[in-house]
C-alpha positions in Angstrom: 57.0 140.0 143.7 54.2 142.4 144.7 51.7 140.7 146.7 48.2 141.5 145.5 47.0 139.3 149.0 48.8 138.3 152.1 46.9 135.6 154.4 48.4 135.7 158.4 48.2 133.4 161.0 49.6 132.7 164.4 50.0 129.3 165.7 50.5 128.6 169.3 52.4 125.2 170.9 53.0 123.7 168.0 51.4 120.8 166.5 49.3 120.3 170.0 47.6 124.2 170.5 45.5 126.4 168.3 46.0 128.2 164.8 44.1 131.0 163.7 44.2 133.5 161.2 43.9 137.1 161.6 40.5 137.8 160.6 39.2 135.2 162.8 37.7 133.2 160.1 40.1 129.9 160.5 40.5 129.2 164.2 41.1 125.2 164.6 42.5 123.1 167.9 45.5 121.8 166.7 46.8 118.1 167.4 48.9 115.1 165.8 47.2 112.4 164.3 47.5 109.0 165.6 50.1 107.7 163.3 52.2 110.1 164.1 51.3 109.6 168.2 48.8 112.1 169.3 45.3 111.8 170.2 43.9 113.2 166.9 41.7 115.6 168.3 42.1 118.1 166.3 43.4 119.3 163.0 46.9 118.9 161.7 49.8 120.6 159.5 49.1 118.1 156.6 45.7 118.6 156.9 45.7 122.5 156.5 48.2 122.2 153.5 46.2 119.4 151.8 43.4 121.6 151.9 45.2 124.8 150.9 46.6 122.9 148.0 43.2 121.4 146.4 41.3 124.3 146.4 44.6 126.6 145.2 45.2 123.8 142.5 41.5 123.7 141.4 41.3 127.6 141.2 44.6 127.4 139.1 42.6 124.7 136.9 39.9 127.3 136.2 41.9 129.8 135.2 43.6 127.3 132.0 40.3 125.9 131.7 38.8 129.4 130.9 42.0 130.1 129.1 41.5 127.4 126.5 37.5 127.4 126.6 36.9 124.3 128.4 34.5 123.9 131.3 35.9 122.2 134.3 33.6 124.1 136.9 32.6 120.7 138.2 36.2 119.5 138.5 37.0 118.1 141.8 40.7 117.9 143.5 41.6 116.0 146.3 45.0 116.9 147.7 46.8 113.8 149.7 49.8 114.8 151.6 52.0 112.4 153.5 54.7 112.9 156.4 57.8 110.9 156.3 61.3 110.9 157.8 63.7 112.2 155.8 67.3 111.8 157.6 67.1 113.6 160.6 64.0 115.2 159.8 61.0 115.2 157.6 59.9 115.5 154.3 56.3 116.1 152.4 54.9 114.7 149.7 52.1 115.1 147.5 49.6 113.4 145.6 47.2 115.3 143.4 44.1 113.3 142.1 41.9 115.5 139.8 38.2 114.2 138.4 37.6 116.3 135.9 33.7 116.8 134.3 32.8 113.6 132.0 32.7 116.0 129.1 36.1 116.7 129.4 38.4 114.3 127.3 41.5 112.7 129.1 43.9 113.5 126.6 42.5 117.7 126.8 42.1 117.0 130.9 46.4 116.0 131.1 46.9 118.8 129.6 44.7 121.4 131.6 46.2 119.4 135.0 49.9 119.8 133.7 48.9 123.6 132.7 47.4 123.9 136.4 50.4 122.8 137.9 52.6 125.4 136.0 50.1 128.2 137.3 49.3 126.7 140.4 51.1 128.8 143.4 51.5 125.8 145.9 52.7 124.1 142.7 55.1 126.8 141.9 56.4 127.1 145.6 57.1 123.5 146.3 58.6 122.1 143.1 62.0 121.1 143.4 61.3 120.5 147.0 58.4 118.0 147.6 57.2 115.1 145.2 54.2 116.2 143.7 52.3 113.6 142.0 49.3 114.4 139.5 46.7 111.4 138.7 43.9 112.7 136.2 40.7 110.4 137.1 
């Protein structure tokens, strides 16, 4: 694959320092939630990812919705990613809710979602790997 864009960042001390990209434009204090034992004074992993994944997965869902004439412009997706153990370490896993526009039928929005997901590049990179779940709403 050619890459038409590469993002960069540089996190420092892990889950409790800073991360921020190379332009400058994302610089954010880094720190564990309090589930997971930290004060929750700053951002998180999940967070970042949860973010990165709604608005990649909603751009992916303009591009079918253009594709097949359908206007989901006011389509909304909210990305919900959770930590576990998983033997000696941990896993992700995912669950995409999508509210699509009112004029946009549930049986035509499926089918856009499951269309987004095959575009989608977070979609492409983690299946196989973490549980992605879509709910159309």
């Amino acid at each position: 694959m050619d890459a038409l864009y590469t993002a960069v960042a540089t996190a420092t001390h892990g889950r409790e320092g800073r991360a921020v990209s190379s332009d400058g434009k994302v610089d954010v204090k880094l720190a564990p939630p309090v589930e997971l034992g930290g004060n929750g004074e700053g951002t998180n992993p999940e967070q970042l990812f949860a973010a990165g994944y709604a608005a990649c997965f909603g751009g992916a869902l303009g591009v079918v919705g253009r594709k097949a004439k359908v206007d989901v412009t006011d389509a909304a997706v909210t990305a919900e990613v959770g930590i576990g153990k998983v033997g000696e370490g941990f896993g992700l896993k995912v669950t995409l809710r999508v509210e699509l526009p009112e004029s946009v039928d549930q049986e035509t929005g499926r089918k856009l979602v499951e269309a987004a997901h095959q575009v989608c590049p977070y979609s492409n990179a983690t299946r196989g790997n973490i549980e992605v779940d879509l709910v159309v709403e």
